[in-house]
C-alpha positions in Angstrom: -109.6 12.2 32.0 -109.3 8.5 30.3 -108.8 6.5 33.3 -107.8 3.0 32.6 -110.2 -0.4 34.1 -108.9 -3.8 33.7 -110.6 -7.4 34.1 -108.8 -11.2 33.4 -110.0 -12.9 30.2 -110.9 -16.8 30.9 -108.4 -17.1 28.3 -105.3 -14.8 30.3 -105.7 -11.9 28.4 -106.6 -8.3 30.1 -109.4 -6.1 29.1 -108.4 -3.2 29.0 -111.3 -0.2 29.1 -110.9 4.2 28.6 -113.3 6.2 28.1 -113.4 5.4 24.2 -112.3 1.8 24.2 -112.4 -1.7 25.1 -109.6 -3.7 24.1 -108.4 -7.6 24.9 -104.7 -7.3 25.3 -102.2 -10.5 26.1 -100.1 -9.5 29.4 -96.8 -11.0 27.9 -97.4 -8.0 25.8 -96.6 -5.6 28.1 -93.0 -5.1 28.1 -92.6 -1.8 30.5 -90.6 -0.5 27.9 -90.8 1.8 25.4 -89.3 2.4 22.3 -85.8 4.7 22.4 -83.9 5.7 19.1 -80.7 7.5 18.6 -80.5 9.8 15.2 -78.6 11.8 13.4 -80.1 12.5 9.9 -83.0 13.9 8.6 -86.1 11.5 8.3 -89.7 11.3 9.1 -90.5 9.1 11.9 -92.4 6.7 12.3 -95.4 5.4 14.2 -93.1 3.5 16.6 -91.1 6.3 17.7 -91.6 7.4 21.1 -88.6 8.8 22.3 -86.4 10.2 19.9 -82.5 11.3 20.9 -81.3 13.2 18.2 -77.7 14.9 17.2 -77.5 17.4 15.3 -74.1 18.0 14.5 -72.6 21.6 12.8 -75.5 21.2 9.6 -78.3 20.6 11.3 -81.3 17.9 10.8 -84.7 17.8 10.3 -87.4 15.2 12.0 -90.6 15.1 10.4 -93.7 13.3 12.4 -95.7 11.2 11.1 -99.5 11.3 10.3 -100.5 9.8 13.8 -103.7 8.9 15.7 -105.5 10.4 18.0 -103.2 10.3 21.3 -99.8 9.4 19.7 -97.2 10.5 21.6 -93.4 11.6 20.7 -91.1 12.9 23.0 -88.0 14.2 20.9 -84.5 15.6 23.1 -81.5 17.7 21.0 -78.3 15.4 22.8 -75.4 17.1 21.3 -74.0 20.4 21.5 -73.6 21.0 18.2 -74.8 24.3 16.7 -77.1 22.4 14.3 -80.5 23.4 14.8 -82.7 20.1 15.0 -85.8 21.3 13.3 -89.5 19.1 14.2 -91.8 19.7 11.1 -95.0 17.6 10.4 -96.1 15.4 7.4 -99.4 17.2 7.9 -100.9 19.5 10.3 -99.1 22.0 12.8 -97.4 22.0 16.1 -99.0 24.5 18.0 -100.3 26.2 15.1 -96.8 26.5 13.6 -95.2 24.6 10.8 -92.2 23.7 12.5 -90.6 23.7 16.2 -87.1 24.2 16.6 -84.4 23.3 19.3 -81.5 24.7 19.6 -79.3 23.6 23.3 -78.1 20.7 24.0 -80.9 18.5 26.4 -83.6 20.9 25.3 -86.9 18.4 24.5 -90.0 18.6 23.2 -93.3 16.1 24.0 -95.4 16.3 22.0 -99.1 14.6 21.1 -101.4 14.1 18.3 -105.2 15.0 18.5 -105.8 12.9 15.0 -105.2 16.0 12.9 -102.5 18.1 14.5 -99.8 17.9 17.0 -99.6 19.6 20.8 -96.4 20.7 23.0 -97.0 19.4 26.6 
C-alpha cells in the first residue's frame, strides 16, 4: 500500500512521504476539493480532470484520456438518459486490455487509473 507520513517544515509547508516520494507541499494548497466538469461533446481530457459528468444526448460522445502518470485517476459518470452511448477511448494504451469502454444507462460510471502506460477499471 502507499501510506502517506507527514512532518511541518520550519517554513509551514508539509512533507509529505509514500512509498516512492517525498514532497514539500504548502497547506493553503490543500483545498478538499477536487476538480468536477460537466460535458457534452467529444474531447480528450485533460490532466485536471478528475470527475467527469458527461451527457450524451441522442448522437452520442466520445471522451478520450489523456497520456497520464503513474496513479492518475479519472472517475467518469453517463448523467443523462439519452440513448447516446458515451464511449471512454485512450490517447494511448488500453482500458483493461480493450481500446475503448462504453456506457450506456444513465448514472452508470467508470473509475478508472493509470499505471504510466495503460489505464485500469476499479
Amino acid at each position: 500500500t502507499n501510506n502517506s507520513r507527514f512532518a511541518k517544515g520550519t517554513n509551514g509547508y508539509v512533507l509529505s512521504s509514500t512509498s516512492t516520494s517525498l514532497q514539500w507541499i504548502d497547506p493553503a494548497s490543500f483545498t478538499g476539493n477536487i476538480s468536477v466538469r460537466a460535458v457534452s461533446t467529444t474531447q480528450t481530457l485533460t490532466s485536471t480532470d478528475v470527475v467527469i459528468l458527461a451527457t450524451s444526448g441522442a448522437g452520442g460522445i466520445t471522451l478520450t484520456l489523456p497520456s497520464s502518470p503513474t496513479g492518475k485517476q479519472f472517475i467518469v459518470k453517463k448523467v443523462d438518459s439519452g440513448a447516446g452511448t458515451l464511449t471512454i477511448n485512450t490517447a494511448s494504451g488500453t482500458i483493461d486490455s480493450a481500446a475503448t469502454k462504453t456506457l450506456t444507462i444513465q448514472y452508470q460510471s467508470l473509475t478508472i487509473v493509470s499505471d504510466g502506460t495503460n489505464f485500469f477499471i476499479i
